[in-house]
C-alpha positions in Angstrom: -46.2 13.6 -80.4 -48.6 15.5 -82.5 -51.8 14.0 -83.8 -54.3 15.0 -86.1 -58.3 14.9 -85.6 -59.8 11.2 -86.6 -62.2 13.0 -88.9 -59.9 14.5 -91.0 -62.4 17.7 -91.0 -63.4 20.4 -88.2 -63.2 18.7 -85.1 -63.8 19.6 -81.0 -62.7 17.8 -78.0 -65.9 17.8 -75.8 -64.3 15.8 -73.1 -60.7 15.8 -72.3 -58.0 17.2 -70.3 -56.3 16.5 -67.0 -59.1 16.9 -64.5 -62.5 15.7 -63.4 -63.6 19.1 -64.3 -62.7 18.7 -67.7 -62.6 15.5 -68.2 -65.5 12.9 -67.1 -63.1 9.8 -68.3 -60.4 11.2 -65.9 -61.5 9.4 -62.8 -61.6 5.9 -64.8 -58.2 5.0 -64.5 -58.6 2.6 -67.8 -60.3 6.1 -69.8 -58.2 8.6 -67.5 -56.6 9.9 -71.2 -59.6 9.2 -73.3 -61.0 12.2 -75.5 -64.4 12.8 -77.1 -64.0 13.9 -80.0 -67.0 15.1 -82.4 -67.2 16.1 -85.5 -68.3 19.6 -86.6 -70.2 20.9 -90.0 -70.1 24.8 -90.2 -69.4 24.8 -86.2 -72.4 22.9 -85.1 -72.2 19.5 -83.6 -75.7 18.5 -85.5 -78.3 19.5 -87.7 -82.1 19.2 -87.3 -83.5 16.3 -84.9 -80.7 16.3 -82.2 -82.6 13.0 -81.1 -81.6 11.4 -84.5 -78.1 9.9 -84.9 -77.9 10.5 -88.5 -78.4 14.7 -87.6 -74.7 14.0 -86.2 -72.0 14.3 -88.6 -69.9 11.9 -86.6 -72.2 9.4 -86.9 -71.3 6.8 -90.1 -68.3 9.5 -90.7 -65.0 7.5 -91.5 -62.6 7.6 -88.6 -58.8 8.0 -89.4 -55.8 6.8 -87.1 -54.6 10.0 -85.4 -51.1 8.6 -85.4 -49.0 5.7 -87.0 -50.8 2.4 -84.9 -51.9 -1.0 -85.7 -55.2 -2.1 -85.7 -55.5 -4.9 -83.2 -59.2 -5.5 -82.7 -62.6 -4.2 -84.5 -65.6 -4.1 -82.5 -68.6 -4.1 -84.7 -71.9 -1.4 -83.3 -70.2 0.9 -81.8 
């Protein structure tokens, strides 16, 4: 199955992959094939105060289904 990016924009997997090494979720069995994904503006992950949230473009950014799903729950604040 291929799927896209959720950001619909330039996007890198940060953790991910089959391995401890390269993959901090992996040992988790419930977030073993979890991915971080983050969002990038002219290849940087932020810009300015790296201690702000809004210096992230992630942050606020609207998050598309990588693949055909159904929404089953919203959690609010994460």
């Amino acid at each position: 199955m291929l799927l896209d990016f959720p950001f619909g924009a330039e996007s890198l997997i940060i953790q991910g992959g089959q391995g401890a090494a390269f993959n901090h979720h992996y040992l988790v069995p419930s977030q073993k094939h979890a991915l971080d994904i983050i969002r990038l503006i002219n290849g940087k992950q932020y810009q300015g105060d790296r201690t702000s949230l809004s210096a992230y473009p992630s942050y606020g950014a609207e998050v598309l289904s990588p693949a055909d799903a159904q929404v089953v729950k919203v959690v609010k604040g994460f």
